[in-house]
C-alpha positions in Angstrom: -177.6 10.0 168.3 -174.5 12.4 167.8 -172.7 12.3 171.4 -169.7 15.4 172.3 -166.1 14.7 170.5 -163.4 17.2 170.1 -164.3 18.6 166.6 -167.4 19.7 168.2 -169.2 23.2 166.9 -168.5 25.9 170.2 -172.0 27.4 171.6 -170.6 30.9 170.3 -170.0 29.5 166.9 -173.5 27.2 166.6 -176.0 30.0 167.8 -175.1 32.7 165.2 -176.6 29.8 162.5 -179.9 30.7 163.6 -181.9 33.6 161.9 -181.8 36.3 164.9 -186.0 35.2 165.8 -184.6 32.2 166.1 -181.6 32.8 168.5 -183.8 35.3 170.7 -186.1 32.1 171.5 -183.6 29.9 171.9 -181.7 32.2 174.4 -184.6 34.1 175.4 -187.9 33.9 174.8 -188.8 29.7 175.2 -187.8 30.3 179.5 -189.7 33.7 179.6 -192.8 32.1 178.1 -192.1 29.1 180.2 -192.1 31.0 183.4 -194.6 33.7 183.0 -191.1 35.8 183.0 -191.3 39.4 182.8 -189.9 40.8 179.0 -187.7 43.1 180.3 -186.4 44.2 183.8 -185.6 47.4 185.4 -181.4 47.9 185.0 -180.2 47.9 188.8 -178.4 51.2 189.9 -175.1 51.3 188.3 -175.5 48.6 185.6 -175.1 49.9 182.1 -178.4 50.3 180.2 -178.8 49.1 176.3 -177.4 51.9 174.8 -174.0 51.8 176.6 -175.1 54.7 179.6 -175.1 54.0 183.0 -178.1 53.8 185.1 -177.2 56.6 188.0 -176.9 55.5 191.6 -180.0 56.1 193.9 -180.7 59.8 195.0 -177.8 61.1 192.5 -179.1 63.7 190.1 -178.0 63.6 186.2 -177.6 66.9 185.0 
């Protein structure tokens, strides 16, 4: 059994070893199958979507 010491590997460092299918289940996928979880959720208003643009606030037009 291999208990935490101080010349441990960091989260960041250890999940970025895993091919990316990996990592998405691991992060991901494993609790959304687990709990019947949606794939995806609606962004809420104001909270940057994927590609870097914000959602607009409720009843405001985007030209």
């Amino acid at each position: 059994m291999d208990y935490p010491h101080w010349s441990y590997d960091s989260p960041a460092y250890a999940i970025n070893r895993f091919l990316p299918d990996q990592r998405e289940r691991i992060m991901r996928g494993n609790a959304t199958a687990l709990y019947g979880l949606p794939a995806t959720v609606k962004a809420l208003p104001g909270e940057p979507l994927r590609d870097g643009v914000v959602d607009a606030e409720p009843g405001v037009e985007s030209s």
